[in-house]
KOLLUM-337909 format. One record per residue: chain; x, y, z of N, C-alpha, C in turn. Coordinates in steps of 0.2 Angstrom, whole numbers, plus 5000, padded with zeros to 4 digits. Layout:
N
- zase;nc1;nc2;nc3;cac1;cac2;cac3;cc1;cc2;cc3
- A;X;Y;Z;X;Y;Z;X;Y;Z $
...
// end
This chain:
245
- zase;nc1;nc2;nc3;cac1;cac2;cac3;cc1;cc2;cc3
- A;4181;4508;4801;4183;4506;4794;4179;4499;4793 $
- A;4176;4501;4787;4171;4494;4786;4176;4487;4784 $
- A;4176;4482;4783;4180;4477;4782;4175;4475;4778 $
- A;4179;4473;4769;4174;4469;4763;4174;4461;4767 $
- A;4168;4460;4763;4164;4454;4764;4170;4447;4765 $
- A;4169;4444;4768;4174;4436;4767;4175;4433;4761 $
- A;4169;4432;4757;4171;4431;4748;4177;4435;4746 $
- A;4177;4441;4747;4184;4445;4744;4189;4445;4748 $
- A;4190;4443;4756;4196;4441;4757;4198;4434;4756 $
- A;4195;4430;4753;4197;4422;4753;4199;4426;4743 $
- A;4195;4430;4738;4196;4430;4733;4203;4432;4733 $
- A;4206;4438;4735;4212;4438;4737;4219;4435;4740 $
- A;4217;4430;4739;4222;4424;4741;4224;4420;4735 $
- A;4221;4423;4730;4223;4421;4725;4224;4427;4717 $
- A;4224;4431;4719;4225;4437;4715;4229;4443;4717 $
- A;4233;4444;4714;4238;4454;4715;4231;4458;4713 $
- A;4226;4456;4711;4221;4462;4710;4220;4465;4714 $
- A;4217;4473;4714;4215;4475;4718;4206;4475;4719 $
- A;4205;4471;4723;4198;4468;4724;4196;4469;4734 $
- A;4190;4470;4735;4186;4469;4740;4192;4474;4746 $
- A;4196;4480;4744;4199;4484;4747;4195;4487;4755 $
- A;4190;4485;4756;4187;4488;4762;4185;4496;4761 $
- A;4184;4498;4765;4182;4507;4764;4181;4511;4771 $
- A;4184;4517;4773;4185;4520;4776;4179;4526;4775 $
- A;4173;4527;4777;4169;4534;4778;4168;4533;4770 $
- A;4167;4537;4765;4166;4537;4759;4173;4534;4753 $
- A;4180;4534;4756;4186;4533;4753;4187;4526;4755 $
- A;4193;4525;4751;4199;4520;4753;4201;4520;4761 $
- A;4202;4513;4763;4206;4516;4770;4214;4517;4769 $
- A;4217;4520;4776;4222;4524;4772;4228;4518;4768 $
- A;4229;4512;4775;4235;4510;4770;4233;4508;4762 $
- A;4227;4507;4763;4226;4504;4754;4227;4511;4749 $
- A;4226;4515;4751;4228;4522;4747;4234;4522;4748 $
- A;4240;4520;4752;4247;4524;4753;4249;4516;4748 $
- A;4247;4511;4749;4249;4505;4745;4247;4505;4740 $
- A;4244;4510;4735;4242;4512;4730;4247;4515;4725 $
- A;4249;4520;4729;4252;4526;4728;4259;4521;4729 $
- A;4259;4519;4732;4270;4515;4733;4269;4512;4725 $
- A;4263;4507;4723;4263;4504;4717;4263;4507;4712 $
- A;4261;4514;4712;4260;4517;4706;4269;4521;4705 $
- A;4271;4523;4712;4279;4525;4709;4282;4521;4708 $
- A;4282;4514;4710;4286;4508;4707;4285;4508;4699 $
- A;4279;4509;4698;4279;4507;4690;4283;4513;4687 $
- A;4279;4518;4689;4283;4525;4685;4290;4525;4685 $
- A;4295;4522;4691;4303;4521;4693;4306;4516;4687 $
- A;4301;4510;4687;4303;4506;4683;4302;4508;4675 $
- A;4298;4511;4674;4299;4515;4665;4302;4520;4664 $
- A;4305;4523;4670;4309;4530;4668;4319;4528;4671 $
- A;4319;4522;4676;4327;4518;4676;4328;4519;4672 $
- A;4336;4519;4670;4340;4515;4664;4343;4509;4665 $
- A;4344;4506;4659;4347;4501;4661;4355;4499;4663 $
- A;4357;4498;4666;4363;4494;4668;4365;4491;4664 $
- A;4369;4493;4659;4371;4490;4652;4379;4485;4655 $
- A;4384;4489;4658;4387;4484;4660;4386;4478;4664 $
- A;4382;4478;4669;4381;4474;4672;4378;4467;4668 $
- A;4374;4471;4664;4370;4465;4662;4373;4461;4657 $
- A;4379;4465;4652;4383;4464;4650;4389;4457;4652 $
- A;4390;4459;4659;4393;4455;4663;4390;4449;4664 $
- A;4384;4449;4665;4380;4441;4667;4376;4437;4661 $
- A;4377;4441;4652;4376;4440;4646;4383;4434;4645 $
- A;4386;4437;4648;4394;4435;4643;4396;4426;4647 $
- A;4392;4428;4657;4394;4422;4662;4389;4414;4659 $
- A;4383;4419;4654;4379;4412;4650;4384;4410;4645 $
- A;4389;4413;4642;4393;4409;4636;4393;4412;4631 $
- A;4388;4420;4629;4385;4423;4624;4392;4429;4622 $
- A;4393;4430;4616;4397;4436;4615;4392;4441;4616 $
- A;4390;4447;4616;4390;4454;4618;4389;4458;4613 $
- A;4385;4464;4610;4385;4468;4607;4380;4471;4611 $
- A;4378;4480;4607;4375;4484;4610;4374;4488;4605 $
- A;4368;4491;4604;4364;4495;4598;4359;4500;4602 $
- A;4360;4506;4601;4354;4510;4602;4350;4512;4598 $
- A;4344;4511;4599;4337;4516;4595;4338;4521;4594 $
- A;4335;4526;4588;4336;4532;4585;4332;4536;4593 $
- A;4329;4533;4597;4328;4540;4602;4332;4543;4606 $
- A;4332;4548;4605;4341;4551;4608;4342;4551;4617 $
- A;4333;4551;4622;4332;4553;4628;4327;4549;4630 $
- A;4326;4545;4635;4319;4542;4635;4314;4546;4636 $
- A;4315;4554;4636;4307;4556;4634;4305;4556;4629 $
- A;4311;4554;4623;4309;4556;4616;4306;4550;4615 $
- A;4310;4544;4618;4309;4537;4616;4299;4536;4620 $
- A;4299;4539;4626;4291;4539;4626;4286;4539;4624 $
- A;4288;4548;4618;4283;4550;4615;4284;4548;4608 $
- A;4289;4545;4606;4290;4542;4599;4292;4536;4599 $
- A;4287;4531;4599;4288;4525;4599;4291;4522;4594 $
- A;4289;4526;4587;4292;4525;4581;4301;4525;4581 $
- A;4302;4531;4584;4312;4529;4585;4314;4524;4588 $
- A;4311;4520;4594;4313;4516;4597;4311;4508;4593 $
- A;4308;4510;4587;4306;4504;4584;4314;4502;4578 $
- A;4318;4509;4577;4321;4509;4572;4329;4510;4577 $
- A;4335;4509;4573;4341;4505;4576;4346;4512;4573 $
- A;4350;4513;4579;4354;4519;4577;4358;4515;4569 $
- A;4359;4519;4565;4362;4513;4559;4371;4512;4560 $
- A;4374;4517;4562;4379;4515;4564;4383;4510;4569 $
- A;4376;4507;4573;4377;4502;4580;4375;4496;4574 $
- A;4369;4497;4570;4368;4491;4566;4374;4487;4562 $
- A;4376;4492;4559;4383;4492;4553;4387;4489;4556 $
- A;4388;4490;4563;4396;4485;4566;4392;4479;4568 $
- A;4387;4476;4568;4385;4469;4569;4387;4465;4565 $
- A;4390;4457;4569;4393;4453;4562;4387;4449;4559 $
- A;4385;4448;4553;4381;4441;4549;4382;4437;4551 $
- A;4380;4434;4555;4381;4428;4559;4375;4421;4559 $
- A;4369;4423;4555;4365;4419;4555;4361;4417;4561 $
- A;4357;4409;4559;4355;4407;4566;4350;4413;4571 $
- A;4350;4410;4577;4346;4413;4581;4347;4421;4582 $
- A;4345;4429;4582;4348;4431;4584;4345;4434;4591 $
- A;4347;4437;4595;4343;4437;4601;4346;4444;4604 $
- A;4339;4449;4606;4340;4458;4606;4336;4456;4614 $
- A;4340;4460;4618;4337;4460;4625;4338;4467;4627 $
- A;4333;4470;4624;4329;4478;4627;4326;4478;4630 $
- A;4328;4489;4635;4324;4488;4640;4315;4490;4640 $
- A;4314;4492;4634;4308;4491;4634;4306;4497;4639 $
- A;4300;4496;4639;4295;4499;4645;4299;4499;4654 $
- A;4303;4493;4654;4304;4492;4660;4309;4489;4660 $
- A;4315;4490;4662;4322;4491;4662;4323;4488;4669 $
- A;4319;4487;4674;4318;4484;4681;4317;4476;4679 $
- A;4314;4475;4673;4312;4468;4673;4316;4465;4669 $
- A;4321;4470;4664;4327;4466;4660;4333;4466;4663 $
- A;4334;4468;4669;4338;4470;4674;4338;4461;4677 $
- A;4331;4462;4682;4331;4455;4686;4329;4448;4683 $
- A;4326;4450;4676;4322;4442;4671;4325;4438;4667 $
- A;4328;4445;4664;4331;4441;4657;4337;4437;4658 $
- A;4343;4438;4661;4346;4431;4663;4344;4425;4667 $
- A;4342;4425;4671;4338;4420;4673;4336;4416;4669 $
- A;4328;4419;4664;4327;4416;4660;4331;4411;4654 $
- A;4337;4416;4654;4341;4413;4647;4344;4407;4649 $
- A;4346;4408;4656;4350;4402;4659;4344;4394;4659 $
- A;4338;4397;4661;4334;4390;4658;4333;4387;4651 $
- A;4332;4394;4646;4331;4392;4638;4338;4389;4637 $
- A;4343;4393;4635;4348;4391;4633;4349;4383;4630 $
- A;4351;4380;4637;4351;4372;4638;4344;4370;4630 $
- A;4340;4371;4634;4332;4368;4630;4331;4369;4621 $
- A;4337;4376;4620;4335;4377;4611;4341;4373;4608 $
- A;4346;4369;4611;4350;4365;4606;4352;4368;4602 $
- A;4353;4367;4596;4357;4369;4590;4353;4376;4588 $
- A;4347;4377;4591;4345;4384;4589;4347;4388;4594 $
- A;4352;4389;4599;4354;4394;4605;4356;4401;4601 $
- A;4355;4404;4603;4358;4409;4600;4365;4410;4603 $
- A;4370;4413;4599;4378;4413;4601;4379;4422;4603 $
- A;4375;4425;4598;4379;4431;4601;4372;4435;4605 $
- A;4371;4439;4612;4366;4445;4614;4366;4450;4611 $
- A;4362;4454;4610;4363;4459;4607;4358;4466;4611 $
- A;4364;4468;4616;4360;4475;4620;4356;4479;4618 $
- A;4349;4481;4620;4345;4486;4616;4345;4494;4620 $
- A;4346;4498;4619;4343;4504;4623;4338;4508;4622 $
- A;4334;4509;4622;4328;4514;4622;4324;4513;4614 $
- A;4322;4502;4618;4321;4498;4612;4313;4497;4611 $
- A;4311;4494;4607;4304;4493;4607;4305;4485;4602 $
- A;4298;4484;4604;4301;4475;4600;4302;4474;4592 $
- A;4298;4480;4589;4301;4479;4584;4308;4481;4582 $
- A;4311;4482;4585;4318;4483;4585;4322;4476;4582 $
- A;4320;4475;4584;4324;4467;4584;4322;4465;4577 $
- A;4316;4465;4574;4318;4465;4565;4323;4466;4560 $
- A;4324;4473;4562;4328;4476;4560;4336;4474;4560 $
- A;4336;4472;4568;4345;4469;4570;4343;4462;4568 $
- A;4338;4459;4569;4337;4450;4565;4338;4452;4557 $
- A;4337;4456;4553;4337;4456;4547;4347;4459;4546 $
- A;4350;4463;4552;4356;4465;4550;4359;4458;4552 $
- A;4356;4454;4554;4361;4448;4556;4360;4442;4554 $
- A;4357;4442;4546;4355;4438;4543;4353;4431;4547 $
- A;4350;4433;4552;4345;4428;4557;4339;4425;4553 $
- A;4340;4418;4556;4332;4416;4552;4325;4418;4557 $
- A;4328;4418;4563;4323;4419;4569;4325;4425;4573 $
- A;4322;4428;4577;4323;4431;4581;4320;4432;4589 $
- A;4322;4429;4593;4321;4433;4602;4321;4438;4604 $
- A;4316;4443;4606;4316;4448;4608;4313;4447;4616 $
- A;4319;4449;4621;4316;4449;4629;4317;4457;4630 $
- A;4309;4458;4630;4309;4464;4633;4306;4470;4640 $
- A;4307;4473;4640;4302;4475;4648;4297;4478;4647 $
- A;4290;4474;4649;4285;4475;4646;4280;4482;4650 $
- A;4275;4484;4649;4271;4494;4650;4270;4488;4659 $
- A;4273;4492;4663;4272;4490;4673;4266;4493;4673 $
- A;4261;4487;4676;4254;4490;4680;4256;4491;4687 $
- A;4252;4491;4689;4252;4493;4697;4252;4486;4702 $
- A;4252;4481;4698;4254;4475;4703;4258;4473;4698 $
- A;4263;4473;4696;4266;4469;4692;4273;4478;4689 $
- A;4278;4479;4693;4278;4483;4686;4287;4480;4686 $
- A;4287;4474;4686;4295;4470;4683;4294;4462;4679 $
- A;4286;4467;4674;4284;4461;4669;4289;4461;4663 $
- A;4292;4455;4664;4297;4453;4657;4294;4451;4649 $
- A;4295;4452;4645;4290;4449;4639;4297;4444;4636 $
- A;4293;4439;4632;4298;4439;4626;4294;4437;4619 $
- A;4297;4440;4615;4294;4440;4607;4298;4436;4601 $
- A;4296;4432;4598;4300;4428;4595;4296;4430;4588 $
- A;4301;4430;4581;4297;4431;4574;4302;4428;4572 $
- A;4297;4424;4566;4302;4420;4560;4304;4425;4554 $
- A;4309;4425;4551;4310;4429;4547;4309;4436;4547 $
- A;4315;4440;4552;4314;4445;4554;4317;4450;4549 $
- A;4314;4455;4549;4313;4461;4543;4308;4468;4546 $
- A;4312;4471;4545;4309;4480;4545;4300;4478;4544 $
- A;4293;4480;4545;4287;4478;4541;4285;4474;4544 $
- A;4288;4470;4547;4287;4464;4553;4278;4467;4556 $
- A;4273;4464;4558;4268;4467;4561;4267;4463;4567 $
- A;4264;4464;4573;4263;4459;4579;4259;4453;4576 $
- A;4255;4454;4571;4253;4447;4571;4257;4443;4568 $
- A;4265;4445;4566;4268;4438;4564;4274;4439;4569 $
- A;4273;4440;4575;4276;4436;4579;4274;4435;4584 $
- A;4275;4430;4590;4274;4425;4595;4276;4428;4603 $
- A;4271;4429;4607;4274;4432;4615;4271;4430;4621 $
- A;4277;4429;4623;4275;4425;4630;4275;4432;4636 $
- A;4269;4432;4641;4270;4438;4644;4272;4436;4650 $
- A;4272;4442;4655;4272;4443;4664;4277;4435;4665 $
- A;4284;4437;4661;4287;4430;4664;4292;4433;4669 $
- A;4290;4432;4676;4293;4434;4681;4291;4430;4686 $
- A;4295;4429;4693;4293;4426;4700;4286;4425;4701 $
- A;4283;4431;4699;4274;4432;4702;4270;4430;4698 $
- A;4273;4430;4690;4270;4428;4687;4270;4420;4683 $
- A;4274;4420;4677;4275;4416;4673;4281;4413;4675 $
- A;4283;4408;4678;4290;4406;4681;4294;4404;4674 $
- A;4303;4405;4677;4307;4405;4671;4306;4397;4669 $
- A;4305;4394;4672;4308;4386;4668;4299;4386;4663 $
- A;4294;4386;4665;4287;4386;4661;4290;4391;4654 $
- A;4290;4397;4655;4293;4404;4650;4299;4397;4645 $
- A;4304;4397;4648;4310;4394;4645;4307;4387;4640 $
- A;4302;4383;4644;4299;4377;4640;4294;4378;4635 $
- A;4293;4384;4635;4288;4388;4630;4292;4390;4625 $
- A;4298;4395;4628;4301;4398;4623;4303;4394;4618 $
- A;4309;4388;4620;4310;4381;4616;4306;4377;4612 $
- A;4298;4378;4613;4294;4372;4611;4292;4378;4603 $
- A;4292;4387;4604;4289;4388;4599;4295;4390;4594 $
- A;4299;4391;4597;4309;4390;4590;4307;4385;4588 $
- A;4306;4378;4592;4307;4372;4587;4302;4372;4582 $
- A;4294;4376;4584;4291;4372;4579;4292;4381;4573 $
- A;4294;4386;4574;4295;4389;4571;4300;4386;4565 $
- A;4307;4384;4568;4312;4381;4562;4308;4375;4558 $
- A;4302;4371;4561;4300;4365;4556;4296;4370;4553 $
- A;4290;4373;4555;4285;4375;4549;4287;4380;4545 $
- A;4294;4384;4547;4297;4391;4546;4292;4396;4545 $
- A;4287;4398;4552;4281;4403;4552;4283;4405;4560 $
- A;4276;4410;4560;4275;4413;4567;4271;4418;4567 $
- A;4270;4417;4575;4263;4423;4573;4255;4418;4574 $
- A;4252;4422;4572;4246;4420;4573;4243;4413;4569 $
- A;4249;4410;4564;4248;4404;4563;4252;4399;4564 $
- A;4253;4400;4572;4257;4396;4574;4253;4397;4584 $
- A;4252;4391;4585;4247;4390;4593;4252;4386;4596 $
- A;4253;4388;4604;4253;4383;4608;4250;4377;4609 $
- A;4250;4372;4605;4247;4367;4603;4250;4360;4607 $
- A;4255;4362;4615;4256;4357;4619;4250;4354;4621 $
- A;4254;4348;4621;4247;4344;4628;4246;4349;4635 $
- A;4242;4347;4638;4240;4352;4645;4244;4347;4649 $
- A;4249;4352;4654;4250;4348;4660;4244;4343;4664 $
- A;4246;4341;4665;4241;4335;4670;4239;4339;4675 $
- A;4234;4338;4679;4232;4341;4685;4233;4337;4690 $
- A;4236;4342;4696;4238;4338;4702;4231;4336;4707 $
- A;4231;4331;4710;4226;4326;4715;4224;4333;4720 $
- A;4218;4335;4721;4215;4338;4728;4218;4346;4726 $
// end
């Protein structure tokens, strides 16, 4: 087996890419083929799960949060697959019993990855919460066989000025428990991705919860001052300071 060059094993010390893999005869050598193949059922395992509603329900409710639950118009996650459109729109009977409640409103679907809203989305909330003050959201609101525009719709059923959306983001091959979260001002059915704000890969390997959390907080606040979002709205923090050596 030929072994790749040094450059690629020093570049892999800092990267989950699949880079300077070595080579066996014309192919992959075997573990990096059978380490390929484990990452590609993970991904496919994590978009085809379901989510654990009560559970998560039970660890929603341990942050302080009331509890509700909405499903998407797609009836099976095959439909929800091939028809991204029904998982954009909200079963309307699940919308109808939501109460107007105002304020933040906050939809935690499993998206693409039901792995990553399983293991991210509390954790995360446990860091934001503290940091959005008077904009916390008060009630969760569970999504199932959701997509992010979903949460316009339930923002708009809940007479929300703002809306969170923590969802589980399309699993690559090195990452497939990528959490997302998507925030819009003034959420409404017609919503397009350019007027909402997303912070990606917020997980252990990626985006740590307390960075995600202080991000999440910095763009609610400047959302409630400018009352915008979206693409005229930038992380416009200072850069952290860089450490010595």
């Amino acid at each position: 087996m030929a072994e790749p060059p040094s450059a690629w094993r020093d570049l892999r010390r800092f990267t989950a890419a699949r880079v300077g893999l070595g080579r066996s005869g014309n192919g992959l050598p075997t573990r990096v083929h059978l380490a390929f193949q484990a990452a590609h059922a993970l991904a496919r395992d994590a978009v085809h799960a379901p989510l654990d509603t009560d559970a998560l329900a039970r660890d929603l409710a341990g942050l302080g949060l009331a509890v509700s639950s909405v499903r998407s118009r797609a009836p099976d996650r095959a439909t929800y697959l091939l028809r991204p459109d029904l998982g954009r729109a909200g079963n309307a009977d699940d919308l109808a019993a939501l109460p107007r409640e105002g304020g933040t409103a906050l939809m935690v679907g499993d998206g693409l990855s039901a792995t990553a809203v399983q293991r991210h989305a509390v954790p995360l909330l446990a860091s934001a919460l503290p940091l959005l003050g008077e904009a916390a959201p008060r009630r969760a609101v569970i999504a199932t066989g959701a997509r992010v525009a979903l949460g316009d719709a339930l923002g708009e059923v809940l007479g929300a000025e703002l809306v969170i959306v923590l969802i589980g983001e399309r699993p690559g091959l090195s990452a497939p428990d990528s959490l997302g979260a998507y925030i819009t001002w003034a959420p409404r059915p017609g919503r397009t991705d350019a007027e909402r704000n997303c912070i990606s890969n917020i997980r252990p390997g990626g985006l740590g919860f307390a960075e995600a959390a202080a991000t999440l907080a910095w763009l609610v606040a400047e959302m409630r001052r400018r009352r915008l979002s979206g693409v005229a709205l930038k992380d416009e923090r200072p850069a952290a300071p860089s450490l010595p050596g």
